[in-house]
C-alpha positions in Angstrom: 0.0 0.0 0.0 2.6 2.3 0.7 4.5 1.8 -2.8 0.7 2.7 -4.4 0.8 5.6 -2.5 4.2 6.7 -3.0 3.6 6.0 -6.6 0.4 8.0 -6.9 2.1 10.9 -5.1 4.8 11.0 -7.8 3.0 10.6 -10.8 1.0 13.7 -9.5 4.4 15.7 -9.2 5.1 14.8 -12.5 1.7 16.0 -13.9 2.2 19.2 -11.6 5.3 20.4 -13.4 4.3 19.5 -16.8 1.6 21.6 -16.4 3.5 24.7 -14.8 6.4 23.8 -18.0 3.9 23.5 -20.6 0.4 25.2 -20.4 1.4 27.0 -17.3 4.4 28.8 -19.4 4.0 32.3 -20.9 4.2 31.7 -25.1 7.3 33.8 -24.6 9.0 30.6 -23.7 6.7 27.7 -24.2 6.6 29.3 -28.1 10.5 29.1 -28.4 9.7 25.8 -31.2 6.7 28.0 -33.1 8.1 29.9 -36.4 8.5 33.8 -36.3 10.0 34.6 -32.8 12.4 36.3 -34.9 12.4 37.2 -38.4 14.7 34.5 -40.0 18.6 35.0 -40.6 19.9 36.4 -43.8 18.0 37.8 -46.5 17.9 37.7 -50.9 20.6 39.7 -52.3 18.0 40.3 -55.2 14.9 42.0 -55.3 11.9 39.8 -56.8 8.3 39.5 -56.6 8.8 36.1 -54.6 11.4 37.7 -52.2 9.7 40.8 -51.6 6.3 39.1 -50.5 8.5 36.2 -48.8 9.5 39.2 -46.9 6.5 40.8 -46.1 5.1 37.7 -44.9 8.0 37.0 -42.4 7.3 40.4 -40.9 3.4 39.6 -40.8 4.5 36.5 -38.8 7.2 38.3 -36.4 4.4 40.9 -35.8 1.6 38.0 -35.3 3.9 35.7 -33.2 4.6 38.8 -30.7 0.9 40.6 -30.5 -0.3 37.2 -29.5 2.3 36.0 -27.0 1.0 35.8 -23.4 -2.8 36.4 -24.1 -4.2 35.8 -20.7 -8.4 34.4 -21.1 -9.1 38.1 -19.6 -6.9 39.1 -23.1 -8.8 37.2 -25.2 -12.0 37.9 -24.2 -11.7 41.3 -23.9 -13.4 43.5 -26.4 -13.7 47.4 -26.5 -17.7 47.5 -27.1 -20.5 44.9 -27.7 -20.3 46.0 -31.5 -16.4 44.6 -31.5 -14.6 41.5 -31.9 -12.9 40.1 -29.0 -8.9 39.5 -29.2 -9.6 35.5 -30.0 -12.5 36.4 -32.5 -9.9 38.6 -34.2 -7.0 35.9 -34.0 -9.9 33.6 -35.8 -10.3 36.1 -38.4 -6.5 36.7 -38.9 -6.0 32.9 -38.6 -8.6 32.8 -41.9 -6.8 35.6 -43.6 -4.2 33.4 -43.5 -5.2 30.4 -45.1 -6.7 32.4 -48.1 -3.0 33.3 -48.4 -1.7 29.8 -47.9 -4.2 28.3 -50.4 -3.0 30.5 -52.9 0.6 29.8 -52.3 -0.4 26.3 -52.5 -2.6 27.0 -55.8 -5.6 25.8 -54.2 -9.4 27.1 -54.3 -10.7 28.8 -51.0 -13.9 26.8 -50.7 -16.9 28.0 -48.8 -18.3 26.0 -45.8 -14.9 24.4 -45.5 -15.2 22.7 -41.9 -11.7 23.2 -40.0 -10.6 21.2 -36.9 -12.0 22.8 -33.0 -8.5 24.2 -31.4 -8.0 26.4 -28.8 -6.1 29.8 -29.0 -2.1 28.3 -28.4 -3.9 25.8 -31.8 -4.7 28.6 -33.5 -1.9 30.1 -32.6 0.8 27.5 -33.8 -1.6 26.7 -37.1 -1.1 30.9 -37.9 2.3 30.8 -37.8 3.0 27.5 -39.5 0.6 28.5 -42.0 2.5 31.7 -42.7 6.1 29.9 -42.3 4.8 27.6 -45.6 3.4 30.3 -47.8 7.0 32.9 -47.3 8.6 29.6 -48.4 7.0 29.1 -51.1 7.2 32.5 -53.0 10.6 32.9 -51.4 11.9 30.1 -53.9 9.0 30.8 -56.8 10.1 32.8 -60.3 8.3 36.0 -61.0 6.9 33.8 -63.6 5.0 32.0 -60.9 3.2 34.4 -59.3 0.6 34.1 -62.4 -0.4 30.9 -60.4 -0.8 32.6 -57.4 -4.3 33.9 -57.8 -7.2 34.0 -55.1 -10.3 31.6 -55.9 -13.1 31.7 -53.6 -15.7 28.6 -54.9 -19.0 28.0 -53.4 -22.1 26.0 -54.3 -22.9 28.9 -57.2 -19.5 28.6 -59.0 -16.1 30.6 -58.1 -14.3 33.8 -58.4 -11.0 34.3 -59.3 -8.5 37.3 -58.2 -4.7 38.2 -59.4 -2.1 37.7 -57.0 -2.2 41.5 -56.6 -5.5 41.5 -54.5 -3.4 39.5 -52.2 -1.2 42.7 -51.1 -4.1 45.2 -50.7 -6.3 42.0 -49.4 -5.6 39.7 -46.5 -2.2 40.6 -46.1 -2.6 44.0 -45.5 -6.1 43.0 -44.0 -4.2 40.6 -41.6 -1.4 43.3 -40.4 -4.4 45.6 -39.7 -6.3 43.4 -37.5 -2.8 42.2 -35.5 -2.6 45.9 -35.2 -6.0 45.5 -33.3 -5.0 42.5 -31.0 -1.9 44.8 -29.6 -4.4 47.4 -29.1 -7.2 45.5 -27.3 -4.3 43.7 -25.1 -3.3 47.3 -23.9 -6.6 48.3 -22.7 -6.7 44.9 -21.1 -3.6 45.6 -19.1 -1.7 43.0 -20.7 0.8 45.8 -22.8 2.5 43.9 -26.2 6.4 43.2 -25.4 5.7 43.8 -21.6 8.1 40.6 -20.3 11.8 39.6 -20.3 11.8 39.4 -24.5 12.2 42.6 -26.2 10.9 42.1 -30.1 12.2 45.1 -32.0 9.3 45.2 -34.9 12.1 46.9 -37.2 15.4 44.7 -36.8 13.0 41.2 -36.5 14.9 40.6 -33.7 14.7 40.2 -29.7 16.6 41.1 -27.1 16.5 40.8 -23.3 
């Protein structure tokens, strides 16, 4: 009886500080594995289209990674009037942003009524960066020739739409900087201030210091 006890006491430690390492731990170290903590090493010596939105992408991420690190519930739920979003109903709309930009990296058809896996923000979180990671890697490596395969196709039970890559600058990826514009604003007025911990992401180098 007392080894079953003994046992049960230590498997309970064990759960205790995987929680306090894992879910416990603000993003700004439990996130150290997730893409875009800082804006990756070395850059094209050569202006292109693919290296230029390759680019702008990485910064979307750097800024995206940071506005969303350490979101408290009180952060996410928090919303400046009953017209508003809340931060997590922005994430979700920056999180779909996203994928129209990943599905045209990928050349494939935004289709309506597409049903998506349940996750919960740190989900949403990790799938937003990843998702961004594979689309700057894509055009990073794709001939200006390429980008006529980039377009924007939205299809739904009444046929589809189709859109030049160019909508995708004035679109969701300047759509998706605005609203992670919104989530560093809202986390303010929650008392939860962007870059407030040890980490200090400077938004113009893509780097952090501490």
């Amino acid at each position: 009886m007392k080894k079953t006890a003994l046992l049960i006491v230590f498997l309970s430690l064990i759960q205790i500080t995987y929680s306090q390492t894992s879910e416990g731990m603000p993003a700004s170290q439990s996130g150290r594995d997730l893409p875009y903590r800082e804006i990756p090493d070395g850059y094209s010596e050569t202006y292109t289209a693919g290296t230029v939105t390759a680019r702008m992408l990485d910064g979307l991420g750097f800024r995206f990674y940071w506005a969303t690190d350490s979101l408290r519930p009180e952060d996410l739920s928090f919303k400046p009037n009953e017209e508003a979003r809340t931060s997590e109903q922005t994430v979700d709309h920056i999180l779909g942003l996203v994928r129209i930009i990943n599905n045209s990296a990928n050349q494939r058809p935004n289709i309506n009524e597409t049903e998506y896996p349940e996750l919960d923000f740190q989900g949403k979180r990790k799938v937003t960066l990843e998702l961004i990671k594979e689309a700057a890697d894509i055009f990073r490596n794709s001939s200006t020739a390429d980008f006529e395969n980039y377009t924007i196709i939205f299809k739904n039970d009444n046929g589809q739409s189709e859109f030049p890559f160019w909508n995708q600058l004035n679109g969701p990826i300047a759509d998706a900087l605005w609203h992670i514009g919104q989530v560093v604003s809202f986390r303010r007025s929650s008392g939860n201030p962007f870059a407030s911990g040890a980490d200090k992401p400077n938004v113009f180098t893509g780097k952090v210091s501490n």
